[in-house]
C-alpha positions as CSV (number, residue, x, y, z in Angstrom):
1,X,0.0,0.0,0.0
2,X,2.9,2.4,1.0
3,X,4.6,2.1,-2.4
4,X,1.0,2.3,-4.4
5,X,1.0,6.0,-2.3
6,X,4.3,7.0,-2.9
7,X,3.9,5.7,-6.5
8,X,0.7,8.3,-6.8
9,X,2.1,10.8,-5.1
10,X,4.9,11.2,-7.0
11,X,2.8,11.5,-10.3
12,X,1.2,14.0,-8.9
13,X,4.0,16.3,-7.8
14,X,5.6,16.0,-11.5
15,X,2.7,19.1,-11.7
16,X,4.9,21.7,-9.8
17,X,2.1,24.6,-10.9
18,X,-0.6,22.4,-9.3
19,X,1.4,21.2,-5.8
20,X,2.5,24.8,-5.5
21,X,-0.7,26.0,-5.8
22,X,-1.4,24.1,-2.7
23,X,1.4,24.9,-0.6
24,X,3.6,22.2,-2.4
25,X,3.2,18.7,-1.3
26,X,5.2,16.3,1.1
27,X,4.8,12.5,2.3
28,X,5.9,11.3,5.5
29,X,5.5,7.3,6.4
30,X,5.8,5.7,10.0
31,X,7.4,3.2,8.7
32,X,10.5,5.7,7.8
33,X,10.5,7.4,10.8
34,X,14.1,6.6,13.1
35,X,12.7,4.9,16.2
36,X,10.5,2.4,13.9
37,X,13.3,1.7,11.6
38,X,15.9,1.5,14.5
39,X,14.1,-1.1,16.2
40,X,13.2,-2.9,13.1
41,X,9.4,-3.5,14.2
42,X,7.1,-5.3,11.7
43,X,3.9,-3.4,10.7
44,X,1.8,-5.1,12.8
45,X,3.7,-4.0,15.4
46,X,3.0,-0.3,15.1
47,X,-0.1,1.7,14.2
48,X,1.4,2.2,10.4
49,X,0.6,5.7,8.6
50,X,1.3,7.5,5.4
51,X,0.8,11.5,5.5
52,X,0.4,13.7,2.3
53,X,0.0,17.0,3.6
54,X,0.5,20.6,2.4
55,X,3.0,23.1,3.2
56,X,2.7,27.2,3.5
57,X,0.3,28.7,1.2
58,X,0.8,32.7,1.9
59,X,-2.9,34.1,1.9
60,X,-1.5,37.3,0.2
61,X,-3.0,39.2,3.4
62,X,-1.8,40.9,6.1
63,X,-2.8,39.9,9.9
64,X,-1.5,41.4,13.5
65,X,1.0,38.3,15.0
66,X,0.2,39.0,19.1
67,X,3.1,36.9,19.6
68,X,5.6,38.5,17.8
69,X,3.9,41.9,18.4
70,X,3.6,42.8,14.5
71,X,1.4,42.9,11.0
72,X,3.2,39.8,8.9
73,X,1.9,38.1,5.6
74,X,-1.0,35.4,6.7
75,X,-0.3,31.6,5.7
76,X,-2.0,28.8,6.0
77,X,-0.4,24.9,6.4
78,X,-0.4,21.2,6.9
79,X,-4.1,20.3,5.1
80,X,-3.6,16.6,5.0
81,X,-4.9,13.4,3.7
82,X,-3.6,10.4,5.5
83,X,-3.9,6.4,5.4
84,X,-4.0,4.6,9.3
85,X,-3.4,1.1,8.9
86,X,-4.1,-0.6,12.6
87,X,-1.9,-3.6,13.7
88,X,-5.1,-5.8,12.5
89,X,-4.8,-4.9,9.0
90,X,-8.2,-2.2,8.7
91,X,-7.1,0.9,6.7
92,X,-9.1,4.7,7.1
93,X,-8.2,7.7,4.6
94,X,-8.2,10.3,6.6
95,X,-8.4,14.6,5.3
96,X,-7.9,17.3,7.4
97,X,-8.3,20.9,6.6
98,X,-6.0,23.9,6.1
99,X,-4.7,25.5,9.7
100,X,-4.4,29.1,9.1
101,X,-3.5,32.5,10.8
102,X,-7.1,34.2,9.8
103,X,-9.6,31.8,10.6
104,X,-10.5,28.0,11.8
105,X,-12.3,25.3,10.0
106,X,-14.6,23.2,12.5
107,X,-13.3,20.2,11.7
108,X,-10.8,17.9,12.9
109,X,-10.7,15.2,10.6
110,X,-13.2,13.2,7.9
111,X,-13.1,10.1,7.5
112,X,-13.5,9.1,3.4
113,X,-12.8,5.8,2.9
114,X,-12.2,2.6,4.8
115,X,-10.6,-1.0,4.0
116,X,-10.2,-4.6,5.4
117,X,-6.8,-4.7,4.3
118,X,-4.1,-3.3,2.3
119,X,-4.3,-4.8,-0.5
120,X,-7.7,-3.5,-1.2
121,X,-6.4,-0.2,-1.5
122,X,-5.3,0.3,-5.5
123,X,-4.2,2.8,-7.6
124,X,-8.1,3.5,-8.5
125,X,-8.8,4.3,-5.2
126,X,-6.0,6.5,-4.4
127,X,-6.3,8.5,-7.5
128,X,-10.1,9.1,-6.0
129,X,-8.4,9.9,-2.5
130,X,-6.3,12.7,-4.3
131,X,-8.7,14.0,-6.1
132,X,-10.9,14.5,-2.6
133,X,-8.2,15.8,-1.1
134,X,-7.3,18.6,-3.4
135,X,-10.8,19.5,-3.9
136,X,-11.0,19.7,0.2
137,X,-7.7,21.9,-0.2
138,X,-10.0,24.2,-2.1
139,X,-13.0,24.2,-0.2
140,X,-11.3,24.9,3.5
141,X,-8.8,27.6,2.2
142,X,-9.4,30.5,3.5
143,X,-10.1,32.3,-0.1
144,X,-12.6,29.9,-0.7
145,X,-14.8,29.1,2.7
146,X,-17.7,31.4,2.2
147,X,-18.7,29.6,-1.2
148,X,-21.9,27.8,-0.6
149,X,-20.2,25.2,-3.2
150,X,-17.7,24.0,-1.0
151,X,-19.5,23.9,2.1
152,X,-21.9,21.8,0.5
153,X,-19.0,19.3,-0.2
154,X,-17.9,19.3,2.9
155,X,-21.2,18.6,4.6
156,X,-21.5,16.0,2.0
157,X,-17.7,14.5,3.4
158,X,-19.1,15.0,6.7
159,X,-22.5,13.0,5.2
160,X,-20.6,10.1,4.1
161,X,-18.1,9.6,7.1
162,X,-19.9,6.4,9.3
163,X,-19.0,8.1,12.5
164,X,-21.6,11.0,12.0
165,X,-24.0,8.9,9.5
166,X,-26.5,8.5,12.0
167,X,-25.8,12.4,13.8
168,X,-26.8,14.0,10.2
169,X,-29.6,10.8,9.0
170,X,-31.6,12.1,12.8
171,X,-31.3,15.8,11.5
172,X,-32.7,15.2,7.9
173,X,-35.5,13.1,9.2
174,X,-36.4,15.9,11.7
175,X,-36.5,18.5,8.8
176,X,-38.2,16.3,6.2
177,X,-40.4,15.8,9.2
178,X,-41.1,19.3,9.9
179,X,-41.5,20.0,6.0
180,X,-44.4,17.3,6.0
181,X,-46.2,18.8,9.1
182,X,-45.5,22.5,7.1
183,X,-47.0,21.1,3.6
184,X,-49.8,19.1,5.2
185,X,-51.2,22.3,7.2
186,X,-51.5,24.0,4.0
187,X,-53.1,20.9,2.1
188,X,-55.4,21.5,4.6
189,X,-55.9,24.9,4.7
190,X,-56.2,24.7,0.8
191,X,-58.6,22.6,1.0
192,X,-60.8,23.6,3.4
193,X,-60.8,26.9,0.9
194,X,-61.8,24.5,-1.8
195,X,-64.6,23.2,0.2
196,X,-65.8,26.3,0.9
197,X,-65.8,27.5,-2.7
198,X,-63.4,30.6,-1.9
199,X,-60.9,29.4,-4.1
């Protein structure tokens, strides 16, 4: 799975104008990291990870830094999409949102796609993982949050993620509920209209 990433990923940095657009692109792996290769742990022995996340995008804005007590250029960093293999083989894709100096996007993390194994994840899927990812880059930067576009796909991420599935299912019933009650009261109301031969 590791390689299939690092195999997509860099196809997708050979687009320097694209990547930078996003704050360039880098990959970090758990399995590379020093105290994972120093003990020479097999994956099931660690909680394995691959990280594609963004670097600096400068927001061509100004903002007032309390902590270093000045106006410097705004930036925002480190929108990810990630892979978290547990040590029982299950794989979740993972994005996270753009961190910035002018605002916050209320979410932590989406989950938007999950796997029995490894080897389920192909080059297919990954190409479909990118392609979400860079989209979400889009909709939670700060240029772009007020479009009602890209909140809508975001909702929709949100939508599709099993943890809240049932959280946003409750809320539609209630307002489909509350539209039926609304559009009932005025079937009756029309009719009764009808019946009285005012309409």
């Amino acid at each position: 799975m590791d390689e299939r990433i690092q195999n997509q990923f860099n196809f997708q940095i050979h687009d320097k104008n694209s990547a930078d657009v996003l704050g360039s692109l880098y990959i970090s792996r758990a399995k590379d990291e020093e105290e994972i290769k120093s003990k020479k742990l097999f994956c099931t022995q660690f909680i394995n990870s691959t990280h594609i996340f963004t670097g600096s995008r400068f927001l061509g804005l100004h903002h007032f830094d309390r902590e270093k007590g000045k106006f410097t250029v705004a930036v925002e960093r480190n929108a990810q999409l990630w892979y978290s293999q547990s040590p029982s083989g299950d794989v979740l894709v993972f994005v996270a949102p753009y961190q910035s100096d002018l605002g916050e996007i209320i979410e932590n993390e989406i989950i938007i796609d999950r796997f029995n194994n490894p080897y389920d994840v192909k080059d297919k899927h990954i190409k479909k993982h990118l392609s979400i990812f860079f989209k979400y880059c889009s909709c939670t930067s700060q240029h772009a949050t007020l479009n009602m576009n890209n909140y809508l796909f975001r909702r929709y991420l949100l939508l599709k993620d099993f943890r809240y599935r049932s959280t946003y299912r409750k809320r539609l019933l209630d307002v489909f509920e509350r539209l039926i009650l609304i559009l009932l009261g005025c079937a009756a109301v029309w009719a009764s209209l009808y019946a009285g031969g005012k309409i």
